[in-house]
C-alpha positions as CSV (number, residue, x, y, z in Angstrom):
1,X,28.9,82.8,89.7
2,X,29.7,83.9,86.2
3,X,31.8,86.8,87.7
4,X,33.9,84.7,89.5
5,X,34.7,82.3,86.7
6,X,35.9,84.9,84.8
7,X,38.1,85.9,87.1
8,X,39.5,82.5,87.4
9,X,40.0,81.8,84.1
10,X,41.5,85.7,83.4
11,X,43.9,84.3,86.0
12,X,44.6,80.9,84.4
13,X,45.4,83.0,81.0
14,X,48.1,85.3,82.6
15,X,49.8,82.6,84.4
16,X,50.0,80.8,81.2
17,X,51.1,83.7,79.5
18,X,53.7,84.2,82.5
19,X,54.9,80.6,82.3
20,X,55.2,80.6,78.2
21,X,57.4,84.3,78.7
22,X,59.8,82.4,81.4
23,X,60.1,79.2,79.0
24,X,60.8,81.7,76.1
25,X,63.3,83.4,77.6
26,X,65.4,80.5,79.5
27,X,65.3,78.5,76.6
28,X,68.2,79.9,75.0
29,X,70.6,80.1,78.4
30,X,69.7,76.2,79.0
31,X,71.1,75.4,75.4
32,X,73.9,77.6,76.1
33,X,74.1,75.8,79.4
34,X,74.0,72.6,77.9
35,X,76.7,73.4,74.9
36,X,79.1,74.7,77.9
37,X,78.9,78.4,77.2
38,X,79.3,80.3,80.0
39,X,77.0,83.4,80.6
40,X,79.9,85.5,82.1
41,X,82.4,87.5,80.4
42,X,86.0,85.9,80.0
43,X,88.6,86.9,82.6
44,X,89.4,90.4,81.2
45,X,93.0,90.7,80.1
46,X,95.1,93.2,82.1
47,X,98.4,93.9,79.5
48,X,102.0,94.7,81.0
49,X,104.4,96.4,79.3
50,X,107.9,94.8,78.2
51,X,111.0,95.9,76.9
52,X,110.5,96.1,73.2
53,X,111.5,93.6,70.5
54,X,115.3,94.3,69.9
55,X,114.6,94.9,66.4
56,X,112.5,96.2,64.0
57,X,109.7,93.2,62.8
58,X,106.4,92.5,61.1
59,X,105.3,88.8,60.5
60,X,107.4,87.2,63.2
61,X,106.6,84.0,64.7
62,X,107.0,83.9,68.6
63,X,106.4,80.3,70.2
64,X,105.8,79.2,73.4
65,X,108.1,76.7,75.4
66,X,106.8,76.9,79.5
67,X,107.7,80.7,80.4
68,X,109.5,81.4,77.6
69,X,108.6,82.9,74.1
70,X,111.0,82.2,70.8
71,X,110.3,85.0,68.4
72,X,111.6,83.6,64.8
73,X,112.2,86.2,61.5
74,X,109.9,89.1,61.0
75,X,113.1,90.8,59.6
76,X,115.5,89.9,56.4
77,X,118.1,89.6,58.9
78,X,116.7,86.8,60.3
79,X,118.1,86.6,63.8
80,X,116.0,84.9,66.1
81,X,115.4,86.3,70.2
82,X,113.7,84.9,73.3
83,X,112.2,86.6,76.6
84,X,111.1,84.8,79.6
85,X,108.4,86.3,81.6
86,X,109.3,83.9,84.7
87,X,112.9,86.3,85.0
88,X,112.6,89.5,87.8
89,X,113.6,91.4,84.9
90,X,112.7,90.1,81.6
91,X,115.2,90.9,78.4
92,X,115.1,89.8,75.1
93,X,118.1,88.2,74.0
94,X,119.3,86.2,70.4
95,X,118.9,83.3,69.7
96,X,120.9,82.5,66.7
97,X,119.5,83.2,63.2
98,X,116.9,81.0,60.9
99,X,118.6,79.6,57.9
100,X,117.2,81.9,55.2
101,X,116.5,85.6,55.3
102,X,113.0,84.8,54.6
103,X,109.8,87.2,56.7
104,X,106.5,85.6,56.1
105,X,107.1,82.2,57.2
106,X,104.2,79.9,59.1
107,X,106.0,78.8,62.0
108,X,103.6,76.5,64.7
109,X,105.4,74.0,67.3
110,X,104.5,70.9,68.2
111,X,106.3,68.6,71.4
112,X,109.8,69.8,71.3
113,X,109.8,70.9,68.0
114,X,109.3,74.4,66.3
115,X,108.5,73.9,62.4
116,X,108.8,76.2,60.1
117,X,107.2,76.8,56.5
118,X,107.8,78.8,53.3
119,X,108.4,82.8,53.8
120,X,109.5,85.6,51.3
121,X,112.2,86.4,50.1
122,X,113.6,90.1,50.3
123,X,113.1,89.8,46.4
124,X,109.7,88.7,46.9
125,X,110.4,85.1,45.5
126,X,108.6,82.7,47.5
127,X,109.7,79.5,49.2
128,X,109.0,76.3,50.2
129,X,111.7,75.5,52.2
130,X,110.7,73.8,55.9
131,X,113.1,73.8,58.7
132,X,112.9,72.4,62.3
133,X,115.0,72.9,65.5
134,X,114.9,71.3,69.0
135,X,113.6,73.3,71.8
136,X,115.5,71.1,74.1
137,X,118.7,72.4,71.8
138,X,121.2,74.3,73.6
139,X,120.2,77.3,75.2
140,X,122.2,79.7,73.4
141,X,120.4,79.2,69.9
142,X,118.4,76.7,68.2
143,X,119.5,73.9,65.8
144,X,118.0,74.1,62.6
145,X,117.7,71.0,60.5
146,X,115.6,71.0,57.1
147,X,113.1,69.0,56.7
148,X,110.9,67.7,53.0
149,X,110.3,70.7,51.0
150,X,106.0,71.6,51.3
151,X,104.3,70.9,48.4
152,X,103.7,74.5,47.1
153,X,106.0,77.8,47.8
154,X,104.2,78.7,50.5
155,X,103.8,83.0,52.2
156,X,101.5,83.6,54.4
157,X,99.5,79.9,55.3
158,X,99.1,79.0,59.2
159,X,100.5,76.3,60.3
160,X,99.7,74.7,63.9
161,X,100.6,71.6,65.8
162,X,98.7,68.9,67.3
163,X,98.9,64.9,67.7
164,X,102.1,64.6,66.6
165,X,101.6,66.3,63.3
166,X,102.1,70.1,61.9
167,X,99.3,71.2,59.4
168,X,99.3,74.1,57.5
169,X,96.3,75.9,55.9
170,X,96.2,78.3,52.9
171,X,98.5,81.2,51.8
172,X,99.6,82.3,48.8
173,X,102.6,80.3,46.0
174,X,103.3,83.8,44.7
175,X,103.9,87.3,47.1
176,X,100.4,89.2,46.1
177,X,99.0,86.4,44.3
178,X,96.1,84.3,44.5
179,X,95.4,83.3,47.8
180,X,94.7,78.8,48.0
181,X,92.7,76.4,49.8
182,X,96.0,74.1,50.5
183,X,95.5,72.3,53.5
184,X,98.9,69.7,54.2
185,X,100.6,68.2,57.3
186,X,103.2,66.4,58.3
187,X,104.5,63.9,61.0
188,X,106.8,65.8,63.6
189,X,109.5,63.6,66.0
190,X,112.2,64.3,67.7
191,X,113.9,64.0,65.0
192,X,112.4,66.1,62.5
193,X,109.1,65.8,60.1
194,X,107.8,63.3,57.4
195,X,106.8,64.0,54.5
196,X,103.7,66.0,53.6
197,X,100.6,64.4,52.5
198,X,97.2,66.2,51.5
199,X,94.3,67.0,53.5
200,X,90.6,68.2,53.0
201,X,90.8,71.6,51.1
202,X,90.0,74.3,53.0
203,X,86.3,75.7,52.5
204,X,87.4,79.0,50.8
205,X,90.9,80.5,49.5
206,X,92.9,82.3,51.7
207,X,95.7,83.9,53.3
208,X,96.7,85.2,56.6
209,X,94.3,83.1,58.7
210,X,95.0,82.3,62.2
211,X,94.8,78.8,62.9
212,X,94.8,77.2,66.6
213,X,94.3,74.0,67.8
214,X,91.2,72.9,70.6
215,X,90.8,69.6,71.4
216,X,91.1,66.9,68.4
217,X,90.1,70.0,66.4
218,X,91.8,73.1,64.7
219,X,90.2,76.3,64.5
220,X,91.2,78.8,61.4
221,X,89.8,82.6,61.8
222,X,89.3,85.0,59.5
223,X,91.9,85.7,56.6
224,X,92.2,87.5,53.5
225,X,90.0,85.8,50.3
226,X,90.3,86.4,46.5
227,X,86.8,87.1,46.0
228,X,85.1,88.8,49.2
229,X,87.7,91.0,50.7
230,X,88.7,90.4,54.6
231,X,86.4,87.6,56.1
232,X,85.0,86.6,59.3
233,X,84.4,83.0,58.9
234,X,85.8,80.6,61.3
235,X,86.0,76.7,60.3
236,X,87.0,73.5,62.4
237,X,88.4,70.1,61.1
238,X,88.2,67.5,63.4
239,X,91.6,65.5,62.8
240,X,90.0,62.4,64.5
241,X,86.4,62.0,62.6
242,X,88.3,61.3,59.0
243,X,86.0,64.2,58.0
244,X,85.7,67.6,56.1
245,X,85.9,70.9,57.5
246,X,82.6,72.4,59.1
247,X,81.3,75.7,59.9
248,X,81.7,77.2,63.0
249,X,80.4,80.6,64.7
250,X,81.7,83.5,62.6
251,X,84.1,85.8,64.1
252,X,82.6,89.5,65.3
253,X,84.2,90.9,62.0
254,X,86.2,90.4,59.0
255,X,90.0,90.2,60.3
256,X,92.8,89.1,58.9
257,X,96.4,89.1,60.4
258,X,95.2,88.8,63.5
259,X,97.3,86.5,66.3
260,X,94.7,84.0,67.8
261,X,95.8,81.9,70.6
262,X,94.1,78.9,72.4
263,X,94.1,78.1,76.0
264,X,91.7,74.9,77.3
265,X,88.4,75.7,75.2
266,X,88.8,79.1,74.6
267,X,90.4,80.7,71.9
268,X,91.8,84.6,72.2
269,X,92.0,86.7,69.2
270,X,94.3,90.3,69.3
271,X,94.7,92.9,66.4
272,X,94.4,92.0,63.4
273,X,93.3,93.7,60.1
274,X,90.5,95.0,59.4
275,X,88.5,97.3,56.7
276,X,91.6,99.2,55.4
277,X,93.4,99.5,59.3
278,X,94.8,97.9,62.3
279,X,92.7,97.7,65.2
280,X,93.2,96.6,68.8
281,X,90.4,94.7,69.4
282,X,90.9,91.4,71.1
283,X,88.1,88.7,71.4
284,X,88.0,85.4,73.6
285,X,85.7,82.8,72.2
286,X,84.0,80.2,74.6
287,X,84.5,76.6,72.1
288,X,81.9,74.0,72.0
289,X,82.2,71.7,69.0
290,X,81.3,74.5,66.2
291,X,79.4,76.9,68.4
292,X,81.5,79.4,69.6
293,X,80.6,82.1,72.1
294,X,82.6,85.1,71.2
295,X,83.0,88.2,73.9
296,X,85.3,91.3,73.5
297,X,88.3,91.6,76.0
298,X,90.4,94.5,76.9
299,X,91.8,95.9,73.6
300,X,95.1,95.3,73.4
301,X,97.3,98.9,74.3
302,X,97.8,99.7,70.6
303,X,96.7,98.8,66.9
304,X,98.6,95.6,65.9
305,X,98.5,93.8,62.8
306,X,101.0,91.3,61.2
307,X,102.0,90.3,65.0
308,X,102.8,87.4,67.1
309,X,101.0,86.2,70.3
310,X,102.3,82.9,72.0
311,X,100.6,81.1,75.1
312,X,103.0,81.0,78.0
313,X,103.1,79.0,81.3
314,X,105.0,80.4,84.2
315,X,102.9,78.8,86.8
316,X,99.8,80.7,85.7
317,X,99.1,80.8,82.2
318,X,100.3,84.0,79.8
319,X,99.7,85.9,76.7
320,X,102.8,87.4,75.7
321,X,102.3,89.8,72.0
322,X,104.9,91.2,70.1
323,X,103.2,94.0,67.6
324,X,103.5,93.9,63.9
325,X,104.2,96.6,60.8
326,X,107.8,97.0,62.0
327,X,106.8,98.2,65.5
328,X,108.2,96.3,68.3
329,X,106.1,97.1,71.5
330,X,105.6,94.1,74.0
331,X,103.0,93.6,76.1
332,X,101.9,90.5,78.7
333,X,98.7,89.6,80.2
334,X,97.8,86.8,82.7
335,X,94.7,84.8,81.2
């Protein structure tokens, strides 16, 4: 009899074993589960090539209105151009010019309005000048109207719409200076902005962050800091919850001048910066309140770094990128 209890309770003890094993390891996939995160890889981009930028850039700003991207400065001259991916064809063509031969600027867009921030100088003196213009303005070039001067000259924060207000984080008052933990926004209507009014600093200094927005939330990656080199922190501010800025899943590596774009609760990240050279790495982060579920995507065709990427709609959603450091290769991808 002894003989066969022992085998029964040798039995019980690998069952339990078996059963504690399966708990272990579904544990995590049900919080995942629960936060929203899927377990498959994002879509994998597939990029398309387009007819260059018609001019030599680094640090433009391309924005997104339906199929088309505006693509403002990124060059002294300041002309502006636009492409539409929903044409059998696509070109770029101009657009009219920005009011200041400024590159550098932080340039978001929020309802009909594209805003505009700060920028360089080709003397390297810093601005604070803030423009607007009407995307419903005519076709043939925008309509730039000044708005209240920021707070702070102002090269290389990241400004980005949402609920009726433009907010801009960071950046530096000097070129090559100290990089800030400014955050400020600003009422946008049709007609123009408000004035600019404070809000919760941003956890560290820094410049060259990209900052998108998710939700009630913005989302600022990586960036450039005084004191620990490139970074790969990400931080959220809920603009609803009258609170601070909180922590969120760090990015897979330090970056900086990368070009993040969101798109429902997921937030892409091409090129950027990173120990001493461009890369092409692109990343597409999963967003769930601060835990974010970052996967790597198709590497964008070439290194890029002080580039544009803009979120376009031509019945199925787009990214189109423009490529930094004076480059000018194109390149689209469905998402």
């Amino acid at each position: 009899m002894w003989k066969i209890a022992l085998v029964y309770l040798f039995a019980a003890v690998i069952a339990a074993v078996m059963i504690y094993v399966a708990i272990t390891a579904l544990a995590p996939n049900a919080e995942i589960r629960a936060q929203g995160v899927p377990q498959a890889a994002p879509a994998a981009l597939l990029w398309v090539r387009l007819p260059n930028y018609t001019i030599p850039v680094t640090y433009e700003q391309c924005l997104p209105w339906g199929a088309e991207a505006y693509c403002i400065g990124g060059n002294f001259a300041g002309e502006n151009f636009g492409i539409s991916i929903g044409q059998s064809a696509p070109t770029w063509r101009s657009y009219g010019y920005y009011p200041l031969d400024v590159i550098g600027q932080a340039c978001s867009s929020e309802g009909n309005m594209a805003v505009c921030v700060g920028g360089t100088y080709p003397s390297y003196k810093v601005s604070n000048a803030v423009y607007y213009a009407d995307y419903n303005a005519s076709a043939a070039s925008f309509r730039w109207i000044a708005g209240d001067p920021y707070p702070v000259d102002s090269y290389g924060s990241s400004c980005t719409g949402l609920s009726n207000r433009i907010y801009c984080v960071g950046g530096e008052e000097s070129y090559g200076g100290t990089p800030t933990n400014h955050v400020y926004f600003a009422n946008v209507s049709a007609s123009g902005g408000g004035e600019w009014t404070n809000g919760p600093s941003y956890p560290m200094n820094a410049t060259h962050v990209s900052c998108v927005p998710i939700g009630d939330s913005i989302y600022c990656i990586g960036g450039y800091t005084s004191s620990n080199g490139f970074s790969d922190r990400v931080y959220s501010l809920n603009t609803t919850a009258g609170a601070g800025w909180t922590q969120a899943t760090s990015y897979p590596m330090n970056i900086t001048m990368e070009s993040c774009v969101p798109y429902g609760t997921t937030i892409t990240c091409i090129g950027g910066f990173s120990y001493a050279t461009g890369i092409a790495s692109t990343y597409t982060g999963q967003v769930s309140e601060n835990k974010i579920s970052w996967m790597r995507n198709t590497d964008f065709p070439r290194d890029t770094f002080e580039g544009s990427c803009a979120l376009l709609t031509s019945g199925k959603p787009y990214i189109l990128c423009v490529a930094g450091t004076y480059d000018g290769e194109v390149y689209y991808s469905q998402v």
